[in-house]
N, C-alpha and C positions, 0 to 999 in steps of 0.2 A: 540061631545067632545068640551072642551072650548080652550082659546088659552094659557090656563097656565098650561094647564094638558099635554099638549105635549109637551114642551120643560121639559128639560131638568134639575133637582132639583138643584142646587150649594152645597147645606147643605152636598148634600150626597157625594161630593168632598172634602169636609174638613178633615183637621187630627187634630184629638182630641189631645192635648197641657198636657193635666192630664193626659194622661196614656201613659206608657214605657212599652216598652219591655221585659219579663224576662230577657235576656240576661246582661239589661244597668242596673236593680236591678244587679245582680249578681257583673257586674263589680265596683259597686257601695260601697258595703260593700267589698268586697277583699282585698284591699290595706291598709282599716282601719286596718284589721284583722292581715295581717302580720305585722303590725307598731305594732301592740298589744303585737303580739307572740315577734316579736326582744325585747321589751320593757322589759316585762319582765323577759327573758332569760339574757339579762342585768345584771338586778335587781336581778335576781339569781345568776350569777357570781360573783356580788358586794359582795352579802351578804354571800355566800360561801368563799369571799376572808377576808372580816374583819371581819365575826362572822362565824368562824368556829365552825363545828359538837359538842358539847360536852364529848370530846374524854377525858380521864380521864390518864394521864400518872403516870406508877408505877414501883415500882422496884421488881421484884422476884429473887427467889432464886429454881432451882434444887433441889428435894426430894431424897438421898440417902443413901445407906444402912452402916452401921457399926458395929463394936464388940464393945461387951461392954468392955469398960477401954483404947478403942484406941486412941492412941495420936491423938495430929492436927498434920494434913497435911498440909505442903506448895504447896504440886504440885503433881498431880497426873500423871501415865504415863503407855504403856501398851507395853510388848516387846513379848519374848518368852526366854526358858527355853533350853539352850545351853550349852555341853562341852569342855572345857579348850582342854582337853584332850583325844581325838578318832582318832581312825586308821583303814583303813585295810586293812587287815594283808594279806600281799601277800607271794610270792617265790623269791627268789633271781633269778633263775634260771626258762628256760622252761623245764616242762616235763607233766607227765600225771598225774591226781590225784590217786593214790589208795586207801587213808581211810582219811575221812573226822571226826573228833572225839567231835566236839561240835552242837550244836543247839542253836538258838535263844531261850534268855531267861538264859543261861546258864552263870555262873558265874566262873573263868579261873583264875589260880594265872599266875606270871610272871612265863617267862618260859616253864609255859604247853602246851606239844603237843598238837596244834588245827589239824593236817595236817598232810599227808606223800604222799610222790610224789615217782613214779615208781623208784628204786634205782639200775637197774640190770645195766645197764651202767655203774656207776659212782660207784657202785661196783666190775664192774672187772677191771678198772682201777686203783682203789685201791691196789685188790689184784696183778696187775702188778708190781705196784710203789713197793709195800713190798718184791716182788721176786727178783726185780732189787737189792735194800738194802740189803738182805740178798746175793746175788752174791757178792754184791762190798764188804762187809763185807768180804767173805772168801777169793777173790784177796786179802783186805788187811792185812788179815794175813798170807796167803800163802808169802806174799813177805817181810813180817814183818819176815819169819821165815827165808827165804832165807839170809838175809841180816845179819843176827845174826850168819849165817854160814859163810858167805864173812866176817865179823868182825872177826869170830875167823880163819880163815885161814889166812887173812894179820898177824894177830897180831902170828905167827906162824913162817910165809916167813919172817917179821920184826925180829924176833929175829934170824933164820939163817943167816939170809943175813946179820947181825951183826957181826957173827962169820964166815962168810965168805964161810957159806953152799949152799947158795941161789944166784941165779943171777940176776944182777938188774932185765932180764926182767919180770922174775918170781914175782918180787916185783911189778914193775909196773899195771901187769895183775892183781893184787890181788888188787890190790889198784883203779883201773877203776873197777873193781867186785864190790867193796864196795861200790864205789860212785854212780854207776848206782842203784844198789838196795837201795840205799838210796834213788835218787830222785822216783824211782819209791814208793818208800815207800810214801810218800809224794803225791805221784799222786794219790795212790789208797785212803789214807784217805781225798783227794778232791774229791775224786767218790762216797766215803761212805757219803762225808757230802751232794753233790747231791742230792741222792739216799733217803737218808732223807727226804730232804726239797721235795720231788717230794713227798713220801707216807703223810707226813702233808697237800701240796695241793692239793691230792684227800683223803685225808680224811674229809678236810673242805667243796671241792664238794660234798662226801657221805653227811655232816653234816647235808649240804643247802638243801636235801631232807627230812628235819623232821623239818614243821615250828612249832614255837613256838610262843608263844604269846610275844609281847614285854612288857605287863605291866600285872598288875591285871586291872579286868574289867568285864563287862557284855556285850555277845555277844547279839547286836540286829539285827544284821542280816546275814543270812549263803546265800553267792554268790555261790558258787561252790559245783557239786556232782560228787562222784566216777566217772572213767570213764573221767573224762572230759581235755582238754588242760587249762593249768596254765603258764603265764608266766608274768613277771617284767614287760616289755612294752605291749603295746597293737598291736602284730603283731600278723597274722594267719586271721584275721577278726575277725564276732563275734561268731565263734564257742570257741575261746580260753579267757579266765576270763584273769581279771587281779589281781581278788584279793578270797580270801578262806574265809571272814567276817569282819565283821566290830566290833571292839571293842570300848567299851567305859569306859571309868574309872570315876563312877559315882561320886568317890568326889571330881571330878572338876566340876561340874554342877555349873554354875552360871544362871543369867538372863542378859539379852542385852536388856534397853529399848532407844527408841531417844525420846530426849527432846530436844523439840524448841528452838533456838539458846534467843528468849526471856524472858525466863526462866529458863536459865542456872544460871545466879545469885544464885538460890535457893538452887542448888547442891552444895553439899563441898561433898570432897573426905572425906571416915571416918562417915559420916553423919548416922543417924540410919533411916531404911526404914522396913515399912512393905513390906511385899508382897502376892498376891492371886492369885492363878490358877485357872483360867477359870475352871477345874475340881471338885478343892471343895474349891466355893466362901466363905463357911462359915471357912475356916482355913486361919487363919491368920500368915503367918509366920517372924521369924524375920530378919532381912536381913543387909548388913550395903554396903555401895559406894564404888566399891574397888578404881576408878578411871575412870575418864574421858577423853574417847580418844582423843586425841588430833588433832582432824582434823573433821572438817564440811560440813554435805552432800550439796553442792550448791542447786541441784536440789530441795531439801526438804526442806531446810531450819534448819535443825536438827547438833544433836551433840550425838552421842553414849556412852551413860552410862554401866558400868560394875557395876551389884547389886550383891554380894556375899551373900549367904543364910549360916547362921550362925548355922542353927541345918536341921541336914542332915534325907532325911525319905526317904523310899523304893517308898512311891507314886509319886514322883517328878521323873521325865521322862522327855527325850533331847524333846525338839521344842513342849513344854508342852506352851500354850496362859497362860502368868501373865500379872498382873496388880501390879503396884509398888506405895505404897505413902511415898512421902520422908517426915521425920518427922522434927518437928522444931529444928532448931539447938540448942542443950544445952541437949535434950532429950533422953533417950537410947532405943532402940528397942525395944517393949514391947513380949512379953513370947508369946511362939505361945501361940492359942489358936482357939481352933475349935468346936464353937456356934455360938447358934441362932444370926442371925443380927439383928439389932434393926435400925429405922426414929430417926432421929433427924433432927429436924427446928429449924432456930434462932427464938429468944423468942420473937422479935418484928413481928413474922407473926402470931401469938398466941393471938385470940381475946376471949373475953365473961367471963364470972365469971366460979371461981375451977371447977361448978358445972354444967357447960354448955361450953364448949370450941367450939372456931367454925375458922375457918380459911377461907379465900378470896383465891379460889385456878385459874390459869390462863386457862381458855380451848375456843380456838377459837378466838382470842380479844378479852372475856368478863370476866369478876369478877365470879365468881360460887361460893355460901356458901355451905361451908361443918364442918359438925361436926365433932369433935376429938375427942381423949381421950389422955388426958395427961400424961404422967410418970415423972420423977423423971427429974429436972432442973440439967445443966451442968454450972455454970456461964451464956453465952449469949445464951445457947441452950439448947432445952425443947425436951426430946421422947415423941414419939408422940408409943401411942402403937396402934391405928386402928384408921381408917379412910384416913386413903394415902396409897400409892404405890410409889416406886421407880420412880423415872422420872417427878413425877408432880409436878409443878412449883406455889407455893404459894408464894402471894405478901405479901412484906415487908411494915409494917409500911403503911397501908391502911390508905388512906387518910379518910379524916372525911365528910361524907355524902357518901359513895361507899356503893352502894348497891347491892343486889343478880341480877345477868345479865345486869349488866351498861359496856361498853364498854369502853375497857382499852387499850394502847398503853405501849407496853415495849420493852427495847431492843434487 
């Protein structure tokens, strides 16, 4: 062997200067990379701040339904359907019921026996009260009679004793005869008027067992059956009622809607209103403001409207859902009427020529083209006879370049 081949090589101790480690690549590009990302997330922020999205802002208007020939509204509002005037119809008294004589649904003049309650009691009290009256009656004639006998015997001993037949005491005895059956006279017709007054109050007690209706009306509901305990208060628990039905006297039926203390302006008392029952949306009826109560619910924010319904109809029923629109001041209630509903839009939501109509309707934040068909113009408002539905919200006065699913921003 030589003497360079056993030592030792140096070259092969050397560290190569051109080649890195994966690792010192990696860490190499990393920090570029997030300088990158921050950069432009930046530039994203920037430009989301001064060139925002191409968001298209518009105005719509609500799709709803109306009678043909119906006035304008100032204010629409929705209550329920309430009597002025309902009762029910109890006992004065407790007793037991025995005949029950109406049913719900039933129609009742004032007066008419709805009820009869067990009367044997307050019956033979009665017939006491009468026995007693008729006694005091005959005391006071039996002493009526005596006393008319004591009058003609003084006035007898008065003229003897003139002529000097009679002796005073003889006079005197005649004369206390007299005046005693006279007071008694006197006493027995305060026992007779008594005796009276006692058979009138049990016969007003008999009375109070035959109720009667207090008004005309329509019973809508029967509380009490045969057999059962009835009284004025509510003692005995719940086996005993406190009332035999509930009347109602349908032509006091108005409607009670609240309207917002900020839209009270629009109300005048007197004012002409329509109104609709949730029952039948297509009858429109005519209605006028009796008056506005005068006091405001804090919690709601509201004010209580009284709407009087001017033509009275069998379909209209207490806690019946209405809906009211008060009409422009100057206007009068228009006629009922009960048809078809008809769309109307304002005219400025009404795009394309006679022969193509097409409207920008609002669903989701986008613009959506829809075709119409036109009817007959109102001044600023055109029917619409198909192509909408109730509730959809087409934009006013589309701006110029808005096209079918451009994204729109509205209030």
């Amino acid at each position: 062997m030589s003497e360079t081949g056993d030592r030792p090589s140096l070259e092969g101790l050397r560290i190569p200067r051109d080649e890195q480690p994966p690792e010192s690549r990696f860490k190499r590009f990393l920090w570029p990379s997030i300088g990158t990302v921050c950069v432009a997330g930046a530039l994203a922020l920037l430009a989301a701040w001064f060139w925002p999205d191409s968001v298209t802002a518009v105005r719509v208007e609500t799709v709803r339904s109306s009678s043909a020939g119906a006035a304008a509204s100032v204010l629409d509002a929705s209550g329920y359907v309430t009597a002025r005037r309902a009762a029910t119809v109890s006992s004065q008294r407790t007793g037991r019921i025995r005949r029950v004589l109406v049913e719900e649904g039933m129609t009742v003049e004032e007066g008419q026996v709805v009820a009869e309650l067990d009367d044997a009691a307050e019956l033979a009290q009665l017939r006491l009260a009468e026995a007693q009256l008729t006694s005091a009656r005959s005391a006071l004639g039996e002493t009526r009679a005596e006393l008319h006998e004591a009058e003609l015997s003084y006035t007898r001993l008065s003229e003897l004793h003139d002529r000097g037949l009679a002796s005073e005491a003889e006079l005197d005895a005649a004369t206390a005869a007299r005046d005693r059956l006279s007071a008694r006279l006197e006493s027995n017709d305060a026992a007779v008027t008594v005796a009276e007054r006692a058979v009138a109050v049990q016969r007003q007690a008999h009375s109070e067992t035959v109720i009667r209706a207090p008004f005309a009306g329509v019973v809508i509901d029967k509380n009490a059956q045969p057999g059962e305990m009835v009284s004025p208060v509510s003692a005995g628990g719940g086996f005993t009622r406190t009332g035999i039905c509930t009347l109602v006297d349908m032509e006091s039926l108005e409607i009670e809607v609240d309207v917002n203390e900020a839209y009270l302006q629009r109300v005048q008392p007197g004012g002409a209103v329509t109104a609709r029952l949730d029952a039948y949306p297509s009858w429109r009826i005519p209605a006028e403001v009796i008056a506005i109560v005068p006091a405001a619910n804090r919690e709601k924010a509201t004010v209580r409207v009284r709407v009087g319904i001017l033509q009275r109809d069998p379909r209209i029923l207490p806690d019946m859902g209405a809906k009211v629109s008060f009409i422009e001041p100057g206007q009068p209630a228009p006629a009922a009427v009960a048809g078809p509903d008809r769309l109307s839009i304002a005219s400025s939501a009404l795009q394309g020529p006679a022969d193509n109509h097409w409207v920008y309707v609002a669903e989701d934040g986008r613009a959506v083209r829809r075709s119409v068909a036109a009817g007959e113009r109102d001044g600023l408002r055109v029917v619409v006879l198909s192509g909408l539905s109730p509730g959809d919200r087409v934009i006013l006065d589309p701006p110029a370049g808005l096209s079918d699913g451009a994204e729109i921003q509205y209030p």
